[in-house]
N, C-alpha and C positions, 0 to 999 in steps of 0.2 A: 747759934749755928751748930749743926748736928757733927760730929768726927767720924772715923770710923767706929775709934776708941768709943767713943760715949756708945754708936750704936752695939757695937759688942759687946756692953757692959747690961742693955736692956735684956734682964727676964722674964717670963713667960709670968704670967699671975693665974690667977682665979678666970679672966676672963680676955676678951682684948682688950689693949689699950694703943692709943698710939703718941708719937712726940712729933713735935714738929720741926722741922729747919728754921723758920720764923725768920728769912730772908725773903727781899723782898719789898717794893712799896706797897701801899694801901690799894687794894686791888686788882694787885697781882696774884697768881697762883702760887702756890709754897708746896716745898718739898715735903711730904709725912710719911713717917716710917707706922707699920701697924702689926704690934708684937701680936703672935698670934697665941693661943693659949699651949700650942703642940710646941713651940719655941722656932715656929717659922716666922720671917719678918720680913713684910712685904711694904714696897717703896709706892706712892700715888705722886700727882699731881692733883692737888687738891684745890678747888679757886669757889667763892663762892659769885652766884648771877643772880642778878634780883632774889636775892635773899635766899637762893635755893641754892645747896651745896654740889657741887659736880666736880667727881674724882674718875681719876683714868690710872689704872694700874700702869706702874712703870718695870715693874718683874720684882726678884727677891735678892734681896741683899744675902752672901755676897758677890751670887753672881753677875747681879748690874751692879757692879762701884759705885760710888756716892756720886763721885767727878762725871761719870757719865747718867748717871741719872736727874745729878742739878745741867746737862746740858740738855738733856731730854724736857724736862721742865721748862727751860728756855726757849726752846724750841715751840714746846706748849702754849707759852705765854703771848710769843711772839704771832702765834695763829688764832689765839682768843683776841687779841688787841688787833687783830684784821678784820674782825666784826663777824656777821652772825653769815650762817651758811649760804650756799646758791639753794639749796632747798627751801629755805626758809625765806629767802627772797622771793622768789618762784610764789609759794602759797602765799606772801604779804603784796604781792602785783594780782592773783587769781580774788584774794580777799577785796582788796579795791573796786573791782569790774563787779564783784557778787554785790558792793554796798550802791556802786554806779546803778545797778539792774542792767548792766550792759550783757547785752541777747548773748554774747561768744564768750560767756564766763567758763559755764559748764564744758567745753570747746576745746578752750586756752587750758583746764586744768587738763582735760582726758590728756591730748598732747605733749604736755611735761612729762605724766607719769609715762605715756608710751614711747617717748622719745629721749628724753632726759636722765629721770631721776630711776626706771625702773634699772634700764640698759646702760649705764653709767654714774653707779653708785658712789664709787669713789668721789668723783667728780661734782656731785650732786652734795655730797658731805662737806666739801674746802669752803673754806671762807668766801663768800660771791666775790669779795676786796681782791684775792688772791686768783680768780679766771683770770686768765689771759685769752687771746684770739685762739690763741694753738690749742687751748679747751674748746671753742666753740667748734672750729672747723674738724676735731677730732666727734662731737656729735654727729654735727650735720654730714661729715662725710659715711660713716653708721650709715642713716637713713637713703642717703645716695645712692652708697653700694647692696643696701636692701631691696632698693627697685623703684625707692621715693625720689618724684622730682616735685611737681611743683609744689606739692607740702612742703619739700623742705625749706623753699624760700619762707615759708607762712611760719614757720617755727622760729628760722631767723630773724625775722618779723616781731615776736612774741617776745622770745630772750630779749630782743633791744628795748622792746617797751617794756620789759621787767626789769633793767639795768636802769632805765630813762627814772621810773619809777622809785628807783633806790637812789638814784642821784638826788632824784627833786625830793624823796623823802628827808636828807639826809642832809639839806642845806636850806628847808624850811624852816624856822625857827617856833613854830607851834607846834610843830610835829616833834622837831626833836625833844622840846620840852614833855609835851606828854605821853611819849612813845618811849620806852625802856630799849627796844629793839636796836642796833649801834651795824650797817654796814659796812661802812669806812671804803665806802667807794671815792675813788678819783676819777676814773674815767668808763668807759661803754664798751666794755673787749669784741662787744658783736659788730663796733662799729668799723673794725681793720678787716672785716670778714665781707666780701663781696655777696651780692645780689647775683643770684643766675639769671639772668635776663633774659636768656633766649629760653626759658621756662616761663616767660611772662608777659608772651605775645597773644594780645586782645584774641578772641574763640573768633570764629566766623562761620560754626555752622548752626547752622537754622532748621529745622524740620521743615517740610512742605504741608500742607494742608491734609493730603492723603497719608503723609508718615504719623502728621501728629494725631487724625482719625487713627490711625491703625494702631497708634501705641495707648490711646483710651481703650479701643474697645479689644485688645490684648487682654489688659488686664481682670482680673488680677494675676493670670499664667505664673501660678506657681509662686507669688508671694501672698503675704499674709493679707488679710482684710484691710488691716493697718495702714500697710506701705501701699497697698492699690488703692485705697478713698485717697492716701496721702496727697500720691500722685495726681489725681484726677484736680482734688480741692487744690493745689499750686497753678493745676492747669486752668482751672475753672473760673479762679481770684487772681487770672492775668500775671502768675509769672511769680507771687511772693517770694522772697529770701526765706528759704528753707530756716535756717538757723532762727530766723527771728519764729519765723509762725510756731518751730516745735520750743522754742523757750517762753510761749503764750500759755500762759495754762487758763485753769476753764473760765476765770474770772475774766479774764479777755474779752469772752467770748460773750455774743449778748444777742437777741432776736433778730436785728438788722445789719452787726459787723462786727467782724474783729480787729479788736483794739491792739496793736503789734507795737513796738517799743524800736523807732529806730535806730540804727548805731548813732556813736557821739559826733555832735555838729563840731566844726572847728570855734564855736565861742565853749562849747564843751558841755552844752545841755543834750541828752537824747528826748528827742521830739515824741509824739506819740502819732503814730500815723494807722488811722480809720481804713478800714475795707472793707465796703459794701456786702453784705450776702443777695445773694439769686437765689431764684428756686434751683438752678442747677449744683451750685454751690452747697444750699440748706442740706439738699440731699445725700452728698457725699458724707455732711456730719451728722445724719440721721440715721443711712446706714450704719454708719461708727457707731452709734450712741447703744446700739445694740450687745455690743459689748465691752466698749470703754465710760457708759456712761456713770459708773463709779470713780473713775481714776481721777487725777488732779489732772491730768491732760491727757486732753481728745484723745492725742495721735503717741500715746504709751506704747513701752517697749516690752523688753521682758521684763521689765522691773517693774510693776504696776504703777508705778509714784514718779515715774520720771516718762519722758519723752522719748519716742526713737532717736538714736544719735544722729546726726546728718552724713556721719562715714559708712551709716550702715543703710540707709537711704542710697546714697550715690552707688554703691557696690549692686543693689538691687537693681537698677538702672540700667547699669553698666551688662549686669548676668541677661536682663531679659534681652538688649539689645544680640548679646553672644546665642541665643537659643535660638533668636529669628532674624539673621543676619540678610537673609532672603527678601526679606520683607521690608527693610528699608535701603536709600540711596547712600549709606556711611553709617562707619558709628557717629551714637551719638552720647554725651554725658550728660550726669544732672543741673550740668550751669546750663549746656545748651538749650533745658526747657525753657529758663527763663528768657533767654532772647528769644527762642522761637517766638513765644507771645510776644513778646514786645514788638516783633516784624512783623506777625499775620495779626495784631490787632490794628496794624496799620492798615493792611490787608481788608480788614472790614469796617474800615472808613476810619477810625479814631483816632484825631490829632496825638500830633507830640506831645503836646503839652497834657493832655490827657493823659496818653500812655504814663506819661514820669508819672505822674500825680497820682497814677492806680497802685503801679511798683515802688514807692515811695522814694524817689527823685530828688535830691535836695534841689531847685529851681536857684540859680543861681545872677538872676540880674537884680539891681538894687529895689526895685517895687516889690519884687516876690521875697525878699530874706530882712526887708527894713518895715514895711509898710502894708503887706497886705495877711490879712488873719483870718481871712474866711477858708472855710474847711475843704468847700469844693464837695461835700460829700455827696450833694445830688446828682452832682456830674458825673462825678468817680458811677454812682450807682447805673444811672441812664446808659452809663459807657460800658460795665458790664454785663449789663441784660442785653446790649446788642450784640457785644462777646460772646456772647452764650446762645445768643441764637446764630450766629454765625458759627459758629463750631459745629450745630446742627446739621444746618444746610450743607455750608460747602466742606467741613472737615469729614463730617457723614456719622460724626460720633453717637453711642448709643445713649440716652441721658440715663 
């Protein structure tokens, strides 16, 4: 155990050296002095973690005291033994999803860094064991008063499945054996933090047959090649979840359908759900192929190797609806596309049960989720070659 006396007595040498307080159990972090060779003598908190040494300057002796630097150290200890950061939680929940192949990986990280970890660093650093609610609401109120509403429930959202995530990691008994990682979670701080609910009432608008001709044959109006086939090929494949199709890359993709990765069922397997191509459809990824037919996917952004994001999809949407506000009955958003199809394929005769089965629907009576395995895929296909010819006739769209 270090004195003052002892440390006053250490001279400067030929090079550094340091001594240690050597209090403490078996790891714990320990107080070390580190004689400098100028005869400056500077105080750590020094601990090792998985075999790797990690020290944190505590200032210089003797203007931090011993006394206040073994409380500094204490303090230290007492926040490494509250287990590893909310950052590091955050990327071991976005790690999970990328091992699932769950579509909202890439999604769920963009998200953290834009809302969490970039704009709330501190916060992003503490022990994830040590968030409390009054952390959470201190983000999501951020984004609130930034001008975000219903993202922000969808973040709260993510935080809870990342805390859920660290719980079940952390009371697993295979995981904890072979995962070094230690959160020291008790409980779900996102779960004392309320749901805005009147940000989470069901869409109800639709396009009409003449808005959704006019918003086909609009395009491209001032966006890229990219975002106009985009749009068209969601319109075309009856309405797909954006997220899933731009997390399809080319292997997906095959002469008669895209192969699309549904979200996870509640037994916890994600399904693989089939989409017929059309000649209407073929077209929108032929025009593409013109100049993404290099990339790992179709529907690339600026980054040639990745996907357009889906926030930057909707905002495209959102701008051309702003230039020709004249020309439709309200605005509209990029979820509205998906219902519209889903209403006016009713519109041109195709059951319900079709419809789910195009937009990939999980059917939820005991024959359809216990017992029946057939694909449906010539239906699904019969159903959108009537689609598409209906968009012709009565939408008035240009193919």
């Amino acid at each position: 155990m270090l004195t003052d006396k002892q440390i006053r007595s250490l001279k400067p040498g030929p090079t550094d050296y340091t001594r240690s307080d050597q209090r403490g159990s078996r790891g714990d972090g320990v107080l070390v002095v580190k004689v400098k060779t100028t005869g400056v003598k500077e105080l750590y908190y020094v601990r090792y973690v998985q075999k790797k040494i990690r020290r944190k300057k505590l200032g210089n002796w003797p203007d931090l005291s011993l006394a206040d630097a073994r409380l500094k150290c204490s303090q230290a200890s007492e926040t490494d033994a509250s287990g590893a950061s909310l950052s590091l939680l955050l990327d071991s929940y976005v790690a999970k999803l990328q091992v699932e192949n769950a579509v909202s990986h890439d999604d769920v990280k963009w998200s953290f860094k834009k809302y969490v970890t970039d704009p709330h660093p501190d916060i992003a650093k503490m022990p994830a064991a040590l968030i409390e609610p009054g952390h959470i609401k201190d983000i999501l109120s951020k984004m609130i008063k930034d001008g975000v509403t219903t993202f922000t429930n969808r973040v709260r959202s993510r935080l809870h499945a990342a805390f859920q995530h660290g719980l079940n990691h952390e009371n697993n008994p295979r995981e904890y054996l072979q995962d070094g990682v230690r959160f020291g979670l008790k409980h779900n701080p996102v779960a004392g933090v309320p749901v805005q609910e009147d940000w989470e009432k069901p869409g109800e608008r639709a396009l009409s047959p003449e808005e959704l001709g006019k918003l086909w044959n609009l395009l491209p109006d001032q966006l890229s090649l990219v975002t106009s086939e985009l749009i068209k090929f969601l319109i075309a494949t009856g309405g797909q979840r954006p997220t899933q199709l731009l997390a399809t890359d080319r292997d997906g993709y095959h002469k008669d359908h895209v192969l699309l990765r549904d979200r996870k069922s509640k037994s916890g397997e994600r399904t693989a759900h089939a989409v017929p191509l059309t000649p209407l459809s073929s077209a929108c990824l032929e025009r593409l192929s013109m100049i993404t037919a290099d990339n790992p996917y179709p529907f690339s952004g600026k980054d040639l190797k990745e996907s357009i994001h889906t926030n930057s999809l909707s905002r495209a949407v959102t701008k051309l609806y702003s230039r020709h506000k004249g020309e439709f009955a309200g605005p509209f958003t990029l979820r509205d596309i998906r219902r519209t199809c889903k209403t006016l394929m009713g519109a041109a005769g195709l059951s319900k049960d079709v419809r789910d089965r195009i937009q990939g629907h999980a059917l939820s009576d005991v024959s359809s989720k216990h017992y029946d395995r057939y694909d449906y895929f010539k239906e699904k296909q019969a159903a959108l070659e009537v689609w598409a010819a209906w968009l012709v006739k009565e939408a008035k769209i240009t193919p």
